[in-house]
PAZA-532866 format. One line per field, with one value per residue (C-alpha): x, y, z; residue in three letters. Coordinates in steps of 0.2 Angstrom, whole numbers, always signed. Layout:
N
px = c(X/...)
py = c(Y/...)
pz = c(Z/...)
resn = c(ALA/...)
REM end
This chain:
559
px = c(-24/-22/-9/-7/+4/+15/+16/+24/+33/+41/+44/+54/+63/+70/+76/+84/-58/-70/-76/-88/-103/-108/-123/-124/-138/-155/-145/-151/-138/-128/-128/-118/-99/-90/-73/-57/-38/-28/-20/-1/+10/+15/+2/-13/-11/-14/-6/-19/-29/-46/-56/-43/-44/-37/-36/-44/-40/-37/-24/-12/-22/-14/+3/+19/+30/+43/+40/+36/+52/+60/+49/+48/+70/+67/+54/+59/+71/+65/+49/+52/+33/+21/+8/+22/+23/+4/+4/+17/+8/-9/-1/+10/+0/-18/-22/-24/-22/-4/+0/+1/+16/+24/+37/+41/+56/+41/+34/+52/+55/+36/+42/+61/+52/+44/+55/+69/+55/+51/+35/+42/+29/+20/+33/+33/+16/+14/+32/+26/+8/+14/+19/+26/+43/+52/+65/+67/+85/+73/+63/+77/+85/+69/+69/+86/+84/+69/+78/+92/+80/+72/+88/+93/+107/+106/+92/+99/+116/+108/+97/+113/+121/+107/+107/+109/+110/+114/+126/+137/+124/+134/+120/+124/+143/+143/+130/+143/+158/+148/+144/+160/+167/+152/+156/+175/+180/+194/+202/+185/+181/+198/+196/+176/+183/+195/+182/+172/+187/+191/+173/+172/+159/+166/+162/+170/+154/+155/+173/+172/+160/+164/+180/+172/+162/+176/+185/+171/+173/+167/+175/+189/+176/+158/+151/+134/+124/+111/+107/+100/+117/+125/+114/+117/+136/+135/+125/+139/+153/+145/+145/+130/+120/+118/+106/+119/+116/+98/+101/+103/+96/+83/+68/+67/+83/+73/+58/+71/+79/+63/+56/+74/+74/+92/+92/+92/+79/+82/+88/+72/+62/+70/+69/+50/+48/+57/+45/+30/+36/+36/+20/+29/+23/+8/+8/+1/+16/+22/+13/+13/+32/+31/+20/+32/+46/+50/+51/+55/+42/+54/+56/+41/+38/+53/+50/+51/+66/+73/+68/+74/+91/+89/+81/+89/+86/+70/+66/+64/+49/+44/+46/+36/+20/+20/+18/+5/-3/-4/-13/-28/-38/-47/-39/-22/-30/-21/-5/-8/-11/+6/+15/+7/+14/+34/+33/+26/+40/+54/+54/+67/+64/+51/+49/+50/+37/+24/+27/+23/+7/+2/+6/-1/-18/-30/-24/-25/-43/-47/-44/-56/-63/-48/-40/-25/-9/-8/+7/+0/-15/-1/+8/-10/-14/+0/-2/-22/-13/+0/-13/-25/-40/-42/-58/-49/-32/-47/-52/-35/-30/-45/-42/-24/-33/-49/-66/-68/-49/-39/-21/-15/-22/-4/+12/+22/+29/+15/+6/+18/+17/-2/-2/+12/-2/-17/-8/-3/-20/-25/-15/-26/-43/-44/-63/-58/-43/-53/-64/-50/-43/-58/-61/-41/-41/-28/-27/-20/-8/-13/-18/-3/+9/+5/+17/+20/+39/+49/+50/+70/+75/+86/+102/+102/+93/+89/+79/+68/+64/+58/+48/+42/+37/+30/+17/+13/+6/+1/-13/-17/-23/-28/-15/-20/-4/+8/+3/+6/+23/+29/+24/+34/+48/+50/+50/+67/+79/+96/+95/+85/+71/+77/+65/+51/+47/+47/+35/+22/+23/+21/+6/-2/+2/-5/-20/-23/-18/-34/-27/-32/-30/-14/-5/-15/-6/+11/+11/+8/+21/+35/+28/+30/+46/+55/+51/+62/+76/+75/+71/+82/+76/+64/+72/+65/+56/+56/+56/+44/+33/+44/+31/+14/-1/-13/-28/-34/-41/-52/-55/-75/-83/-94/-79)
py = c(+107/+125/+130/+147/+137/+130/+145/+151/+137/+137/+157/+152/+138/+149/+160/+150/-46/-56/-72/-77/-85/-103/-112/-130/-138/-145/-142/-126/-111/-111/-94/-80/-80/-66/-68/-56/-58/-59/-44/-46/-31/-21/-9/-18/-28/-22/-26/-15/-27/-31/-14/-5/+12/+13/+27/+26/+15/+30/+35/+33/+41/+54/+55/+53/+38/+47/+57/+43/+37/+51/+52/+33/+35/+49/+42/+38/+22/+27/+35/+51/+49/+37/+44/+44/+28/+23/+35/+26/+13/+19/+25/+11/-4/+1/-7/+3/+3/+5/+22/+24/+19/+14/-2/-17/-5/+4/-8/-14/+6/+5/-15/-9/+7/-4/-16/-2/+7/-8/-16/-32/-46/-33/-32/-49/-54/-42/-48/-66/-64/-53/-58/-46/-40/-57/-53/-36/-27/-14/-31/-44/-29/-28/-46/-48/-33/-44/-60/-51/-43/-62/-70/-78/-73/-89/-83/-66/-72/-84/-70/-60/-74/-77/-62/-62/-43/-26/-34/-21/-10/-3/-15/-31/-28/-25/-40/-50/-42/-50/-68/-70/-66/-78/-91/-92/-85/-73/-70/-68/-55/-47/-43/-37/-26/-18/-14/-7/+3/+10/+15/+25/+14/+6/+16/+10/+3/-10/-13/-18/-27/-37/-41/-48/-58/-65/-68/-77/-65/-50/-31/-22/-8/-11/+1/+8/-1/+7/-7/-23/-31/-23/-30/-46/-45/-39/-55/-66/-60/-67/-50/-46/-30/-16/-4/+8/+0/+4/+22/+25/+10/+9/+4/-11/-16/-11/-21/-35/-35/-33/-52/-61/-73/-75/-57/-50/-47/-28/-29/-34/-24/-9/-13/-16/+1/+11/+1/+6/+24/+23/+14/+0/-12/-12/-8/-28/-33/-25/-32/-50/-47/-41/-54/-70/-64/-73/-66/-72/-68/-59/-47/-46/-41/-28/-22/-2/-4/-13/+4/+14/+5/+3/+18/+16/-5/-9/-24/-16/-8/-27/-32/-16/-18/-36/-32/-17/-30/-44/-29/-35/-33/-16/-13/-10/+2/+17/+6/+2/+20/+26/+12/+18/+32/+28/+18/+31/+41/+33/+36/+49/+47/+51/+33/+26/+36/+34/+17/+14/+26/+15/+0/+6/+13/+1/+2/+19/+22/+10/+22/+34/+40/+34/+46/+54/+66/+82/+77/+56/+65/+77/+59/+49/+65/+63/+45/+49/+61/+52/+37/+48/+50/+67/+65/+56/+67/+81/+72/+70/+87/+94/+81/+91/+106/+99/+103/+119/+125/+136/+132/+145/+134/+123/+122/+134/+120/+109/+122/+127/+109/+108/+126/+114/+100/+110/+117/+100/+95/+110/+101/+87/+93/+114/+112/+100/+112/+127/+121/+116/+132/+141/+132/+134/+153/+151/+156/+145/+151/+159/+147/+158/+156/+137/+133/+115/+112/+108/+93/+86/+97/+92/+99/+99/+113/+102/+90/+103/+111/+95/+87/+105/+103/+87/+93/+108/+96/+83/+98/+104/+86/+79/+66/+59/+44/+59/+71/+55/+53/+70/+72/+58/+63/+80/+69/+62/+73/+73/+92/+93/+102/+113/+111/+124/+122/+103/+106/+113/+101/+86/+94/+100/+85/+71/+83/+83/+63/+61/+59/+75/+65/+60/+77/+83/+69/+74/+93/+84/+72/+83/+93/+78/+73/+92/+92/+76/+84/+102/+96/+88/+70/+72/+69/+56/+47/+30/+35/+31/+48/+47/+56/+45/+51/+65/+63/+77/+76/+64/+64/+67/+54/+68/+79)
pz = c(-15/-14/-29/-18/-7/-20/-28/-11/-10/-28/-25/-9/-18/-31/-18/-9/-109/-106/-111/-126/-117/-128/-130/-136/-148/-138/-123/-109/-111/-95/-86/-91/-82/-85/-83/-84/-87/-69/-66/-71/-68/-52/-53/-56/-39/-22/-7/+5/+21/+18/+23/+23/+16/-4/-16/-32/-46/-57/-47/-60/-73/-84/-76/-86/-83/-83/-68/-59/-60/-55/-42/-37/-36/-23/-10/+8/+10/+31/+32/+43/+53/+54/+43/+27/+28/+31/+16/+6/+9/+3/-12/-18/-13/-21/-35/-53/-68/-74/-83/-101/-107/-93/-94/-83/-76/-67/-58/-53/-45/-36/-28/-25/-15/-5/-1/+3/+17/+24/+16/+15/+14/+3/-9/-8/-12/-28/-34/-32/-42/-57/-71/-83/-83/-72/-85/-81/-69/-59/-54/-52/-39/-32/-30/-24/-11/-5/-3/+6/+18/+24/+26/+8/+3/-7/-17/-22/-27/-40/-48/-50/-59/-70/-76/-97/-96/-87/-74/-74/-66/-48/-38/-46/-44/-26/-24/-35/-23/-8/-16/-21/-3/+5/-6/-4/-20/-17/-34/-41/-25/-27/-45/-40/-28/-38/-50/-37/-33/-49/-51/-37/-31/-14/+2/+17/+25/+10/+10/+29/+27/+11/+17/+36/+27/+14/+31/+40/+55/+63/+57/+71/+70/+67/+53/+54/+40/+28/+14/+12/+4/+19/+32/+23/+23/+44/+47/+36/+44/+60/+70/+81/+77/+91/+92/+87/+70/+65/+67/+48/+44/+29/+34/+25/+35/+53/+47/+44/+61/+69/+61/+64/+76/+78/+86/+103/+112/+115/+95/+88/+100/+99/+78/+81/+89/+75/+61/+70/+70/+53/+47/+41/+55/+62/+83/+86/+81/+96/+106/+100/+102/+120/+125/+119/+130/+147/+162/+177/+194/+205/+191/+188/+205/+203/+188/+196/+202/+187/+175/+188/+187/+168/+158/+142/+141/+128/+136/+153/+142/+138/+158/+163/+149/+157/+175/+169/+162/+177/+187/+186/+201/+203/+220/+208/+198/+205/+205/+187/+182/+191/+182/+163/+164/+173/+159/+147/+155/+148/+129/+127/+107/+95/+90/+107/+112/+97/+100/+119/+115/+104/+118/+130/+121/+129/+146/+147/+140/+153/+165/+161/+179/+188/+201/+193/+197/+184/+177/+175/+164/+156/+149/+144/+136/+123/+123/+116/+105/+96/+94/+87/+99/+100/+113/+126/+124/+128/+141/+150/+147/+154/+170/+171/+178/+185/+184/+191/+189/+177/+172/+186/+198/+193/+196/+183/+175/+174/+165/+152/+149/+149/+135/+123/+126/+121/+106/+99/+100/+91/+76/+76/+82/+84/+91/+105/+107/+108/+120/+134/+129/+133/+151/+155/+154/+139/+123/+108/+96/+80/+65/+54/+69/+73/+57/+57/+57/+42/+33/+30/+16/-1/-4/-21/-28/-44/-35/-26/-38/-49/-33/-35/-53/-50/-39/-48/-61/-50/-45/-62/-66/-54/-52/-38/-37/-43/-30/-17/-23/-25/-4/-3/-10/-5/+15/+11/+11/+23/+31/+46/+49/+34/+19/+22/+2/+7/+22/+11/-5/+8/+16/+1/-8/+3/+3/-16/-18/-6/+12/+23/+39/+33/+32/+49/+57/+49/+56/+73/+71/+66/+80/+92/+87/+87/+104/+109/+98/+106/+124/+138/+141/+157/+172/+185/+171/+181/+201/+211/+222/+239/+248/+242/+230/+236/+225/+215/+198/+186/+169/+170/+156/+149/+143)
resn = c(UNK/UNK/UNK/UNK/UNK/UNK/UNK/UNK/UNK/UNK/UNK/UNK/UNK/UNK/UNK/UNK/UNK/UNK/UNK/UNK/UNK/UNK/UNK/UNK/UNK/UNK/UNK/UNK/UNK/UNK/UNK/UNK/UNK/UNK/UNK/UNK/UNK/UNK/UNK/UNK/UNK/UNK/UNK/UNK/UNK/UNK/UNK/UNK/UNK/UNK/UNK/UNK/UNK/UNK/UNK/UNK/UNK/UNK/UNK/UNK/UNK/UNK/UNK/UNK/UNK/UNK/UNK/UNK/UNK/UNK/UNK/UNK/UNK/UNK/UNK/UNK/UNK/UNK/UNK/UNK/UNK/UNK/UNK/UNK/UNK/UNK/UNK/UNK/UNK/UNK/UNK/UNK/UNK/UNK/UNK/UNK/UNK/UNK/UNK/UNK/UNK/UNK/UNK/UNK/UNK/UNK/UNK/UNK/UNK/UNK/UNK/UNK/UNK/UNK/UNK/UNK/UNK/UNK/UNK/UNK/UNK/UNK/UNK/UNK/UNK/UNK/UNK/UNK/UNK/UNK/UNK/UNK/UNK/UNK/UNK/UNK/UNK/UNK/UNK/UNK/UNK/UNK/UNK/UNK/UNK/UNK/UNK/UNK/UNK/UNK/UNK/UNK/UNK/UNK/UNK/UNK/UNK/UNK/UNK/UNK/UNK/UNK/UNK/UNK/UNK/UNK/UNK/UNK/UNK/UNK/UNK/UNK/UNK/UNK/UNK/UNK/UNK/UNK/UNK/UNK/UNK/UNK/UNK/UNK/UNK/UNK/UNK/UNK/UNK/UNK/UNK/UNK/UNK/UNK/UNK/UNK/UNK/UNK/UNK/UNK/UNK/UNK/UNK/UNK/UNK/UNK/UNK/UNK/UNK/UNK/UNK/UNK/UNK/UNK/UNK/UNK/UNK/UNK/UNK/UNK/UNK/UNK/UNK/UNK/UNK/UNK/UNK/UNK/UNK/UNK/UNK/UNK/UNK/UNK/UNK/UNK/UNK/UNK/UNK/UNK/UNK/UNK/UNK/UNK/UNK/UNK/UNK/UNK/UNK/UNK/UNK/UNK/UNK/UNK/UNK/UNK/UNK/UNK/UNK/UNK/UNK/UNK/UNK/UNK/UNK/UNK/UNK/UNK/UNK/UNK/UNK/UNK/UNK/UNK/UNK/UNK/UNK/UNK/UNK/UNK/UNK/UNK/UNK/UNK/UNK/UNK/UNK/UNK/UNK/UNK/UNK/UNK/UNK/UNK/UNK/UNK/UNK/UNK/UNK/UNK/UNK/UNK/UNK/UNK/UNK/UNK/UNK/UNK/UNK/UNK/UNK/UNK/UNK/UNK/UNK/UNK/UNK/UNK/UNK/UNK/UNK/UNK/UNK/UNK/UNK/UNK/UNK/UNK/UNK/UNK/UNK/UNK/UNK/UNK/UNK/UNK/UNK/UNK/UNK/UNK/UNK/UNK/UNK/UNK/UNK/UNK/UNK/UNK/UNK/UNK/UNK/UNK/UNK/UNK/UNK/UNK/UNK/UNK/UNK/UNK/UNK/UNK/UNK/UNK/UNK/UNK/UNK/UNK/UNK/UNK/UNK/UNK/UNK/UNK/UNK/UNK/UNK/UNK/UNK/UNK/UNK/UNK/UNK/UNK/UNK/UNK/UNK/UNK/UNK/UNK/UNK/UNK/UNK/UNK/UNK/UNK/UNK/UNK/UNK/UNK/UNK/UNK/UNK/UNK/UNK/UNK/UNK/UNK/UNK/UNK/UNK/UNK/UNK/UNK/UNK/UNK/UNK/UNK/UNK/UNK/UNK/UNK/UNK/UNK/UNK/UNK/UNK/UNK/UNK/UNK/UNK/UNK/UNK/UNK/UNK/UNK/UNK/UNK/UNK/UNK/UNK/UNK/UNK/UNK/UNK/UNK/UNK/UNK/UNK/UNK/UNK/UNK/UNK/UNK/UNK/UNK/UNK/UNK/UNK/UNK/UNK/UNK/UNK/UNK/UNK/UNK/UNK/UNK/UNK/UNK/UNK/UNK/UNK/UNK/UNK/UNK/UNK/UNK/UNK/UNK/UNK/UNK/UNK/UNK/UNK/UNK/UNK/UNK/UNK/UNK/UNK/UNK/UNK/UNK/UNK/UNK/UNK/UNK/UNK/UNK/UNK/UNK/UNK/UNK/UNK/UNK/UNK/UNK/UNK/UNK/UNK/UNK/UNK/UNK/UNK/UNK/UNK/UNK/UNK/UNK/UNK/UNK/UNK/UNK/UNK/UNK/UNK/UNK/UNK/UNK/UNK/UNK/UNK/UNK/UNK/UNK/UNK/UNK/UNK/UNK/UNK/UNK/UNK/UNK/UNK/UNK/UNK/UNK/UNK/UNK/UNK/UNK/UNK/UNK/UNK/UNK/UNK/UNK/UNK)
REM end
């Protein structure tokens, strides 16, 4: 981690045991066995897949609790890109020892973390095998978040009410608020709610909600929900969720909507989609969802005319990756290649997009060699790119132009779009870049112009300027779990795209915490997603060519 860069950044901020092996007389010594306590606290247990990628189990290693915490209070609740959440996840879920001096409280904050974004059956697993600090509020909440999230209310209310300590705390009154109102208890609720009232602790989300579910039906207005305890109050009160509702959703909320059964289709989907845009869930999930839907032949059959008719439904992205995939025979190739990308066509959303990418991933590096139009290479190009295979996005791009053309050879607009491709690829891999730049007759933006956009920023000044400070020391030694964190907390702020300060610490910071790749990604994804925030949604993203397919370009295989 280059401490030039924070420098910058902080001048910019300010401005603005084993056993005892035994032996018994006359009889052989057994072998050896070595055995070792099971590990017992939040820290010490992992959560990451077999294989997949860890940091160190030092990663704790000379950082002050204390920093932590703040830290730990301050990570994303909804990781903005995919890679802070695969690097959330790489941080909070590799085992390690446990700092010095750290208390049960701390292992609570790393579980409620990962419950709030979204790691729920991860969460789950570490709270189920450790066993220190049961007794503990930051690890009842956690635990009570987490049976909130998979549908039992039940669950949660009794750890509130067997609480011996601490339950004035603002989480176990509102939770108290909702059991009362669930369980028919009005006086109790009133009383609750007064309380809440007098605290200065009841937004209106809550009250609506509370009182809908003390009621037994739905709210007049349906208020966008946030929290678990307020997901859990919508679902009491017997009022189905929009996709209106997971636009401010925490992740752990998303990643809840997206395994409920009960759901719509287009609910859970869309849900699905939003989680894998995070890194909460992993893109087979999407799939595996897709793939249990039922869909009738005839729609099947119409399924161009259906997204025509229906650009904005997320099951028409179901009915559409189903017929993509009954298209079988190699006389459908071109057919199947015009359908990808119609399909690919229709996110008008960052995680929409990254999402059908990822979909849509095989198909398309089955194509390789297939007869394409410009702009059908233009869309696999990005898909490559958002999935991360730099090569085939080379491959496509190069495809845009042809073999022996430069980018004058296309149409104006075609070739802005191809120079915006080239430079996004330059985010991931400058060589491959380079090189279609080269063969194009274009040149690439500088490396100081090429300036990733910023990261959400904090308003309050105090914050920034402690993430800032926790970085600064996370460099100086080496901290490799503290440098992690202070990435991800300086992601989570509310302004958009308004913390340049922010922007470096999260870069730098998943650099020094041991994840490079991680914070290349992130410059490409906040790329990705300013451009569906700054651009109009393309038009004719699900018509059919009026006027047929004149073959012109290839992707060549040695490319």
């Amino acid at each position: 981690m280059t401490r030039n860069k924070l420098l910058a950044a902080a001048s910019f901020a300010f401005v603005a045991g084993a056993s005892v092996p035994f032996a018994v007389a006359q009889i052989a010594a057994p072998e050896t066995v070595e055995t070792a306590p099971l590990p017992t606290d939040a820290f010490a247990i992992g959560g990451l897949e077999e294989g997949e990628r860890g940091l160190p189990a030092s990663l704790w290693s000379n950082a002050d609790p204390r920093t932590l915490d703040f830290l730990l209070s301050h990570v994303p609740a909804r990781p903005a890109t995919p890679s802070l959440g695969k690097a959330m996840r790489r941080t909070l879920l590799s085992a390690g020892e446990k700092p010095v001096g750290a208390d049960a409280s701390l292992g609570g904050k790393k579980l409620l973390a990962l419950a709030q974004a979204g790691f729920i059956d991860e969460a789950r697993t570490i709270a189920s095998l450790a066993t220190s600090g049961r007794n503990d509020l930051v690890v009842a909440e956690a635990d009570a978040t987490l049976s909130l999230l998979t549908g039992d209310a039940e669950s949660a209310c009794r750890r509130g009410a067997g609480l011996s300590g601490g339950r004035d705390a603002i989480f176990w009154v509102r939770l108290r608020a909702f059991c009362y109102a669930r369980a028919g208890e009005l006086d109790a609720f009133d009383l609750t709610m007064n309380l809440l009232r007098e605290r200065g602790a009841l937004s209106s989300t809550d009250e609506a909600l509370f009182f809908a579910a003390a009621a037994g039906k739905p709210p007049k207005d349906a208020p966008p929900i946030e929290t678990a305890l307020q997901y859990a109050a919508l679902k009491a009160s017997g009022l189905e969720m929009s996709l209106n509702d997971l636009a401010g959703a925490q992740g752990g909320v998303i990643a809840a909507v997206a395994r409920d059964g009960d759901a719509s289709n287009a609910l859970r989907l869309d849900a699905t989609m939003r989680a894998v845009s995070m890194g909460v869930l992993e893109p087979a999930r999407l799939e595996s969802l897709i793939n249990g839907f039922q869909f009738e032949v005839a729609d099947l059959g119409g399924a161009l005319d259906i997204a025509a008719a229906r650009p904005d439904d997320p099951v028409v992205d179901a009915l559409l990756y189903q017929s993509v995939a009954a298209m079988t025979a190699p006389e459908f190739i071109r057919d199947k290649a015009q359908r990808i990308s119609i399909a690919l066509a229709r996110a008008d959303s960052f995680h929409r997009a990254y999402a059908l990418a990822h979909l849509y991933a095989d198909e398309i590096a089955a194509l390789e060699g297939v007869i394409v139009s410009p702009q059908e290479a233009s869309s696999f190009a990005l898909a490559a790119m958002a999935t991360g295979d730099s090569v085939g996005a080379g491959r496509w791009l190069a495809a845009m132009i042809g073999a022996n053309e430069s980018v004058a050879a296309l149409p104006e607009a075609l070739g802005i779009e191809f120079i915006d491709r080239v430079n996004l690829l330059s985010m991931l891999d400058p060589q491959t870049a380079a090189r279609i730049a080269r063969g194009a007759g274009v040149s690439l933006l500088a490396s100081d112009t090429a300036v990733p956009p910023a990261a959400r920023g904090h308003e309050d000044p105090a914050i920034r300027a402690r993430i800032l400070e926790a970085a600064f020391d996370a460099v100086a030694g080496e901290k490799l779990g503290q440098a992690g964190l202070a990435a991800l907390a300086a992601s989570s702020g509310s302004t958009e795209f308004g913390g340049e300060v922010e922007a470096v610490v999260i870069e730098e910071g998943l650099d020094a915490a041991g994840m490079p790749e991680l914070a290349r990604r992130h410059r490409f994804e906040r790329a990705l997603e300013a451009s569906f925030s700054s651009a109009p949604a393309a038009q004719a993203a699900t018509q059919r060519e009026e006027d047929g397919f004149t073959p012109r370009l290839k992707p060549a295989k040695d490319q």
